[in-house]
N, CA, C and O atoms as a MOPAC input file, in Angstrom:
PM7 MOZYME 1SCF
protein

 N     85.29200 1    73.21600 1    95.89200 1
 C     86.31900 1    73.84700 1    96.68500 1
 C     87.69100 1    73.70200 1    96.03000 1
 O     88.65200 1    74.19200 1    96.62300 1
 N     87.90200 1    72.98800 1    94.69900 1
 C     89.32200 1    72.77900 1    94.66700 1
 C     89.48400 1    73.73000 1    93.56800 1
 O     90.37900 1    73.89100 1    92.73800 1
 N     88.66100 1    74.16200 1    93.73300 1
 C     89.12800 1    75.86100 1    92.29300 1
 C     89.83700 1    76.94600 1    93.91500 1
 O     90.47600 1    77.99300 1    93.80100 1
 N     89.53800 1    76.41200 1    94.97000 1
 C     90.10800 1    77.69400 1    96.19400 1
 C     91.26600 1    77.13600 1    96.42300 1
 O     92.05700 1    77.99600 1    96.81100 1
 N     91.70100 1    76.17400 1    96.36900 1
 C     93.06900 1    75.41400 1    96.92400 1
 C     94.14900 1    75.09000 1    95.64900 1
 O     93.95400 1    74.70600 1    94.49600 1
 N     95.00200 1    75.32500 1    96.17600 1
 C     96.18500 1    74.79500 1    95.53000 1
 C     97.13400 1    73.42900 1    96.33200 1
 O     98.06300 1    73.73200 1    97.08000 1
 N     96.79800 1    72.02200 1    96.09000 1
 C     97.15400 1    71.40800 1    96.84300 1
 C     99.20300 1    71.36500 1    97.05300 1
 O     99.78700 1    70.81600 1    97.98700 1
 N     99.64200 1    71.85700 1    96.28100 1
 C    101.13200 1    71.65100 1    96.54900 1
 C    101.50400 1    73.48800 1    95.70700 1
 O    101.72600 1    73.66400 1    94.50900 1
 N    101.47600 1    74.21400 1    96.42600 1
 C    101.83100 1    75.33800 1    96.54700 1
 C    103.12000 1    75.66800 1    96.47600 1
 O    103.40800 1    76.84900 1    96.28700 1
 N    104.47000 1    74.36200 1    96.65800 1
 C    105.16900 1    74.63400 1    96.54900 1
 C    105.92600 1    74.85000 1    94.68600 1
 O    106.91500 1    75.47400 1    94.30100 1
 N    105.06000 1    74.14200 1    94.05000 1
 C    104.92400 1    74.17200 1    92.94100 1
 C    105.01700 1    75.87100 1    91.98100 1
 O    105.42800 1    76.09300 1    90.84200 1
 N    104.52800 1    76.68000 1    92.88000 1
 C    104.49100 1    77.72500 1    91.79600 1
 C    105.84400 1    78.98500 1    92.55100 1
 O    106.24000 1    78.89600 1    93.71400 1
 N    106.23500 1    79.84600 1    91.74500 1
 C    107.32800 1    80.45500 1    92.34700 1
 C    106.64900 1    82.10000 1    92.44400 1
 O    105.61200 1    82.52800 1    91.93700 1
 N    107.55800 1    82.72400 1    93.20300 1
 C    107.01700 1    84.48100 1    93.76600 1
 C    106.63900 1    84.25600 1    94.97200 1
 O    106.46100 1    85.38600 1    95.42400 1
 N    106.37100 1    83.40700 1    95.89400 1
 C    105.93700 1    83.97300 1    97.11600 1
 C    106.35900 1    84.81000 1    97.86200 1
 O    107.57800 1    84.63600 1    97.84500 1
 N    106.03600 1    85.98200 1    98.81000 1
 C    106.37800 1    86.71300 1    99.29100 1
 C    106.05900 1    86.69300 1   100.74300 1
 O    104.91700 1    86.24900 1   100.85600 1
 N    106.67200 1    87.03700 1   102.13200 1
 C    106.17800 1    87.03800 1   102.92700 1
 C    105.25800 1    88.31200 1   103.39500 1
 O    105.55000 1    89.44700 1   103.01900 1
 N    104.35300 1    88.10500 1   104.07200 1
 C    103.76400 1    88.95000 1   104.86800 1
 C    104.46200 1    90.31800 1   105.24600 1
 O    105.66800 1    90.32800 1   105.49400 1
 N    103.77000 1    91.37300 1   105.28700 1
 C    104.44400 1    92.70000 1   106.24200 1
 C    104.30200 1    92.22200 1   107.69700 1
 O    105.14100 1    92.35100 1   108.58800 1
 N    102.92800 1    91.57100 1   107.78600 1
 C    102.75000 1    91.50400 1   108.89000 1
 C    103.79900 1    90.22900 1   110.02400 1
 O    103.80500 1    90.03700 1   111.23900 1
 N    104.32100 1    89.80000 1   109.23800 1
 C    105.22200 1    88.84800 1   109.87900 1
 C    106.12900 1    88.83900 1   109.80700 1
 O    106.81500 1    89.38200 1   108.94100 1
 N    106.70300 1    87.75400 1   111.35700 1
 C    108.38300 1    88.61400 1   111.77600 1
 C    109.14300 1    87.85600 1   111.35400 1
 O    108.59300 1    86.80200 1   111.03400 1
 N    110.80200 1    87.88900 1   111.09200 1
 C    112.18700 1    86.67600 1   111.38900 1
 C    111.93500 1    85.97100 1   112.48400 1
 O    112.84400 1    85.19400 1   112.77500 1
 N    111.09800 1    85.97100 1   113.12900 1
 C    111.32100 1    85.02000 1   114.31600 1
 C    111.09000 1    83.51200 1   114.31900 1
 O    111.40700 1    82.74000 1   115.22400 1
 N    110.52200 1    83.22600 1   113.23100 1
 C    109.70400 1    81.61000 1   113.02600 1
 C    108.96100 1    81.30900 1   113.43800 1
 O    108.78400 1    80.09400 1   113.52400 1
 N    107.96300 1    82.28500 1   114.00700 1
 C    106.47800 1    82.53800 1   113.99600 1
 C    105.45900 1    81.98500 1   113.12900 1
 O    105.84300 1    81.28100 1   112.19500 1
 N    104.12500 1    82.20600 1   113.30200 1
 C    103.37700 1    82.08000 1   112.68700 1
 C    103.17100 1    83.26200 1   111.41200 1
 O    102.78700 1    84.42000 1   111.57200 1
 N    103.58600 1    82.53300 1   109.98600 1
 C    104.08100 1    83.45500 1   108.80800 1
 C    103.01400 1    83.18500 1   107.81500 1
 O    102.70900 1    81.99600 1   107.71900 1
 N    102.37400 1    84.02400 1   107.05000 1
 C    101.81900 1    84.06800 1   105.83700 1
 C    102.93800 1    84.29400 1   104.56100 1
 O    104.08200 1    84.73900 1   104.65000 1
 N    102.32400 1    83.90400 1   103.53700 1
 C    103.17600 1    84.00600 1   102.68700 1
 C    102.26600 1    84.56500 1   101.54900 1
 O    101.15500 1    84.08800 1   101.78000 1
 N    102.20100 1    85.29000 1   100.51200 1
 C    101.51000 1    85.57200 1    98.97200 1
 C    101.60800 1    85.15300 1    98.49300 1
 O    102.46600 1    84.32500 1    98.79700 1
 N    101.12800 1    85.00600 1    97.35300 1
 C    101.35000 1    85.00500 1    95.71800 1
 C    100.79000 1    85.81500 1    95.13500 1
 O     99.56000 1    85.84200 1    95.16700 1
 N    101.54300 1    86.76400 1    94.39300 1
 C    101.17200 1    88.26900 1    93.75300 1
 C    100.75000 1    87.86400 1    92.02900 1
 O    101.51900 1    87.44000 1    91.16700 1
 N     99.58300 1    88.09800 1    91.93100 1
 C     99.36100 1    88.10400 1    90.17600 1
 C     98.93000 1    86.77300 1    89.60700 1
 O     98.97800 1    86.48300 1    88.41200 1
 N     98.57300 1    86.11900 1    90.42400 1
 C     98.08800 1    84.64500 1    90.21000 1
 C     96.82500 1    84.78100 1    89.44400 1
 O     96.03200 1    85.60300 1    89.90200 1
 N     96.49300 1    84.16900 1    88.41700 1
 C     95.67600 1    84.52000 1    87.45600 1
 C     93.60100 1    84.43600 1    87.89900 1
 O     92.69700 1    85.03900 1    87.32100 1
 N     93.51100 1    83.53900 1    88.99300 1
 C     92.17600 1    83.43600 1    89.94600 1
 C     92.06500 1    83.69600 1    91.14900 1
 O     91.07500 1    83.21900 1    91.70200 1
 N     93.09900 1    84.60200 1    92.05100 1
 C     92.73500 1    85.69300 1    93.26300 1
 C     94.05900 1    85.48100 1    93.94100 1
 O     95.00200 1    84.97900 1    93.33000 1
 N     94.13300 1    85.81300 1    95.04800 1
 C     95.06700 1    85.57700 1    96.16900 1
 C     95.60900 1    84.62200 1    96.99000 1
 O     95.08800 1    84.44200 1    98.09100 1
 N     97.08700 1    83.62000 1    96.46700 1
 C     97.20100 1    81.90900 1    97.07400 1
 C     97.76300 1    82.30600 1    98.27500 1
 O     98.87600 1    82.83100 1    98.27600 1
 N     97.21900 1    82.14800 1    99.17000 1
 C     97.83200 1    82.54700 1   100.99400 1
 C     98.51300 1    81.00800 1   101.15500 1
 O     98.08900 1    79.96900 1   100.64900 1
 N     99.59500 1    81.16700 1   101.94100 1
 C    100.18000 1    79.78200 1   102.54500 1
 C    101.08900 1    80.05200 1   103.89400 1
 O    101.61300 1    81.09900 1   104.27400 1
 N    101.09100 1    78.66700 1   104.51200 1
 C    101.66700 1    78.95800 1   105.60700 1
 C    103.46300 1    78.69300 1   105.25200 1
 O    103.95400 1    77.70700 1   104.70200 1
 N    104.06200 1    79.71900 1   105.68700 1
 C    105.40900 1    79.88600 1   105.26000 1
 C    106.35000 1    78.34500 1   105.85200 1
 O    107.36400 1    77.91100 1   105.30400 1
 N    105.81200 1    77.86900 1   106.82800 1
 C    106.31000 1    77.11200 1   107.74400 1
 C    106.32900 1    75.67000 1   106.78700 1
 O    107.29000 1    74.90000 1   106.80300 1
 N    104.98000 1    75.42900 1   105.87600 1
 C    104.83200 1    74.35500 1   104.92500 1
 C    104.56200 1    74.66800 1   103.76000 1
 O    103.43600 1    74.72500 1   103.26700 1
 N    105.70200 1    74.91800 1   103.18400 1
 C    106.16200 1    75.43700 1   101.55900 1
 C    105.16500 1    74.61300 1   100.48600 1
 O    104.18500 1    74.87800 1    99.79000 1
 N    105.96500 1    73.52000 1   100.76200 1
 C    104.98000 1    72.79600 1    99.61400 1
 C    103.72000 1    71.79800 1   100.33900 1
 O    103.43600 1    70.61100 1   100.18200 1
 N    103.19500 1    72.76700 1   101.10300 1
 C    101.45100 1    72.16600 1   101.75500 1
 C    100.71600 1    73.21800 1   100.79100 1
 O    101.19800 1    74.01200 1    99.98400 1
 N     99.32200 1    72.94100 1   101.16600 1
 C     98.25000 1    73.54000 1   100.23000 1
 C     98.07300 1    75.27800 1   100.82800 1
 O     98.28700 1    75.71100 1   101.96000 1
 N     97.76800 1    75.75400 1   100.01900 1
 C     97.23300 1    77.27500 1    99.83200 1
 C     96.15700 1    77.62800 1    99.61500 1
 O     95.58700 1    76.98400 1    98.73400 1
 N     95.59500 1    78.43700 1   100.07900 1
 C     93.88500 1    78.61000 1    99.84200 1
 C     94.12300 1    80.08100 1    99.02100 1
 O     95.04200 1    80.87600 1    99.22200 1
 N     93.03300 1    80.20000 1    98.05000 1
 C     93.04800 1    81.36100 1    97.29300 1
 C     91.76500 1    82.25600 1    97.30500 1
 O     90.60700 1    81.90400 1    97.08000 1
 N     92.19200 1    83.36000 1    97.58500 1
 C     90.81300 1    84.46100 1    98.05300 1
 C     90.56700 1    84.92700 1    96.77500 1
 O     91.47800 1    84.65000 1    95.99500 1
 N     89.53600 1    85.61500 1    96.24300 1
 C     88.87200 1    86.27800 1    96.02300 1
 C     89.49100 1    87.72600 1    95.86500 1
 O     89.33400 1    88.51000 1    96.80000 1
 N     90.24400 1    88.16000 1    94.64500 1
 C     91.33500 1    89.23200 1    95.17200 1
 C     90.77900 1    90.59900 1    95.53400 1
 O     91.48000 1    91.56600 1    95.83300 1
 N     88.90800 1    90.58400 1    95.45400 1
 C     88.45100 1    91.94800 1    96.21500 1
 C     87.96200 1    91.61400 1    97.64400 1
 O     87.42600 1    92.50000 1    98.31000 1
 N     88.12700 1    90.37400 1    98.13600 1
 C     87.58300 1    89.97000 1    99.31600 1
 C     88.47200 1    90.33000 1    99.98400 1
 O     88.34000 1    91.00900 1   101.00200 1
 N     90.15300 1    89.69500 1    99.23600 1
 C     91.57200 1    89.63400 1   100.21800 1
 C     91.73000 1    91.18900 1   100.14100 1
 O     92.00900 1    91.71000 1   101.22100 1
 N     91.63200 1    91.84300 1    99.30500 1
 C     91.95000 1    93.35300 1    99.75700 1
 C     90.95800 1    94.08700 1   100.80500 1
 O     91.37200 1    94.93200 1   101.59900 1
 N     89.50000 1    93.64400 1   100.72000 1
 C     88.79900 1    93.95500 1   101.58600 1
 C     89.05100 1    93.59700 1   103.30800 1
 O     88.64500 1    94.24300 1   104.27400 1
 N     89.69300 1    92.60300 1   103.28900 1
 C     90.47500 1    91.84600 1   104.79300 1
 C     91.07100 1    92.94200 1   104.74700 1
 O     90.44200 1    93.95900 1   105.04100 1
 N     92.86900 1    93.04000 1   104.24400 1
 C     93.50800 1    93.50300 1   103.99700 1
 C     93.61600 1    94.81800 1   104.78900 1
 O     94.53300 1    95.08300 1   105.56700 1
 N     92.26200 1    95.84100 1   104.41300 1
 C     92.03300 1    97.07300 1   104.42100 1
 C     91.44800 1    96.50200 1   106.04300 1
 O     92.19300 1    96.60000 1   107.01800 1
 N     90.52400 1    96.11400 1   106.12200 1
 C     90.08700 1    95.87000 1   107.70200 1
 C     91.04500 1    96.14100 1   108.27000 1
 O     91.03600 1    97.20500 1   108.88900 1
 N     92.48700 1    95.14300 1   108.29900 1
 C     93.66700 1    94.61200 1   109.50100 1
 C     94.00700 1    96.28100 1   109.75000 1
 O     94.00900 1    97.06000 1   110.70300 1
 N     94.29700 1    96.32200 1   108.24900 1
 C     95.14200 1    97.70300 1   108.25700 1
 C     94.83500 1    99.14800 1   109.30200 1
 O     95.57600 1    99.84500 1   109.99400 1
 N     93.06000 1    99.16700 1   108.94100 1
 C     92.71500 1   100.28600 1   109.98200 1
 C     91.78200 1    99.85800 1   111.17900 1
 O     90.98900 1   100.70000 1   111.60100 1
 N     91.82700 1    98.40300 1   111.84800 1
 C     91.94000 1    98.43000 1   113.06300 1
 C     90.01000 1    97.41100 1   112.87300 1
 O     89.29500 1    97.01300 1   113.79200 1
 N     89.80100 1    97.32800 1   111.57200 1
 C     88.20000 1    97.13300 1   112.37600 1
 C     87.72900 1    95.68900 1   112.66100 1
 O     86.65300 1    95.14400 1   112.90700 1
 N     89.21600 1    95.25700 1   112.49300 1
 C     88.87900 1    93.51000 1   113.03600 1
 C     89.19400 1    93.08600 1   114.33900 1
 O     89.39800 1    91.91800 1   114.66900 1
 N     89.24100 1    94.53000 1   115.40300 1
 C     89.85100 1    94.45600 1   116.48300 1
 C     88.45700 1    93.57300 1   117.34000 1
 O     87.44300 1    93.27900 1   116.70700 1
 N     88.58600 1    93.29900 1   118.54100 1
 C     87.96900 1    92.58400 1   119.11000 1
 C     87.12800 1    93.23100 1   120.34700 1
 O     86.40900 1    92.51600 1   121.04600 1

């Protein structure tokens, strides 16, 4: 599992926030675009806590779900 994690995430620079998340200080995702072994997700709230890294055809496959509705409940 530690090829999926990045234990101190705050370590690498580019993160980006979410579309899907607001200014409010909510519950925030954050990216990392172009990372050389898939997609480092983190919680915006704990910068330098760990990041889990997808699979960058899995995370686009999510991605595409949210987008047109089929992870609805």
């Amino acid at each position: 599992m530690a090829d999926r994690a990045i234990p101190n995430a705050g370590a690498l620079r580019g993160w980006r926030k979410s579309s899907y998340s607001n200014d409010q200080g909510g519950s925030c995702l954050e990216v990392l675009d172009a990372h050389p072994t898939g997609v480092p997700i983190r919680d915006s709230k704990l910068p330098e806590g760990p990041a889990l890294v997808f699979p960058s055809a899995g995370w686009t496959s999510f991605v595409t779900a949210v987008k047109d509705g089929s992870l609805s409940s």
